[in-house]
Each structure stands twice: as C-alpha cells, then as structure tokens.
N, C-alpha and C positions, 0 to 999 in steps of 0.2 A: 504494500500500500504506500502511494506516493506521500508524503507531508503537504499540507495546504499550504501557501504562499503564504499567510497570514504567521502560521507555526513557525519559517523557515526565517521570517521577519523576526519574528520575538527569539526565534534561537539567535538571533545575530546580535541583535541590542543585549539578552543576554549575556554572551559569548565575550561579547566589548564592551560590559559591565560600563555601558551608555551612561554619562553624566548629564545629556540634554535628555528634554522630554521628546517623546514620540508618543504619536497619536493620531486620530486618526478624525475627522471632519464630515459632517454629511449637510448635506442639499438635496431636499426634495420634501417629499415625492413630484414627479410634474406628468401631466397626462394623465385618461380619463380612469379611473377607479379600475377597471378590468385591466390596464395594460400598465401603471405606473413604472416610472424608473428613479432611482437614487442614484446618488452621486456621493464615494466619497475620495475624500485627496489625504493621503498618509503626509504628519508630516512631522520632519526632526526640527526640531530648534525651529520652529515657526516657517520653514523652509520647506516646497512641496514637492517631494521625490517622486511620488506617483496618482495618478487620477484614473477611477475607473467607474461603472456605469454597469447596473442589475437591477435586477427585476425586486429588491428584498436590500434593504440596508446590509444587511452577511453576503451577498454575493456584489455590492459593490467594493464594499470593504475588501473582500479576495480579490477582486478585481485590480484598484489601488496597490492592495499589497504584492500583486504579479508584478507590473509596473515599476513600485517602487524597488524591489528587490536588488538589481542589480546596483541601479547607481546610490543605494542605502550602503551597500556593502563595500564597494568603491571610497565612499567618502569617510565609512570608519575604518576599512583596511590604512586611508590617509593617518590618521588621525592618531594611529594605535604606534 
C-alpha cells in the first residue's frame, strides 16, 4: 500500500523536526450542491508550496499535498 501525499508531507516536517509552521488553507466550496469543489494550498512559513482542487476538503488537501511534496522537501533538504 502506497503512503498518501499528505502522510509523506508530515513524515518530512517530521523527519526535519520543522521549526516553521505548516499547514494547510481551504477555499470553498464553489458550484452547485451536487458537484462542489474545494480548494486547498499547503503552506510552510506563510509561503505556498502547493495548491490542489477535490470534490471533499481531504481530497483537496491530498491534492495540495501531491503538489507540495516535492518542492517542500527541496526547500528543507536546503535548510537542514
């Protein structure tokens, strides 16, 4: 079984015992009751790594955190 993008986010902040906050922002819902979509944008130190777009606040939030993953771990690989 794969790890969710969201789990491989938090093993990374874990991992580099992250001194900035990380978190995670939503926008919505928009459009009509049967089809809504959110929106949310993952973000370190008020900075926003990634943005993503689902049908349920948990699959925009995986969505964000696919996104953000790579260049999250770029910028604490920097940092470490």
């Amino acid at each position: 079984m794969n790890a969710s993008a969201r789990a491989k986010v938090n093993e990374l902040v874990q991992k580099h015992q992250v001194q900035g906050k990380f978190a995670y922002e939503f926008e919505g819902p928009v459009g009509p009751r049967h089809s809504q979509e959110w929106t949310a944008r993952a973000l370190y130190d008020g900075l926003e790594f990634g943005k993503g777009k689902g049908s349920s606040k948990e699959a925009a939030k995986e969505a964000a955190a696919q996104v953000a993953l790579g260049p999250l771990a770029r910028q604490l690989n920097l940092r470490s």
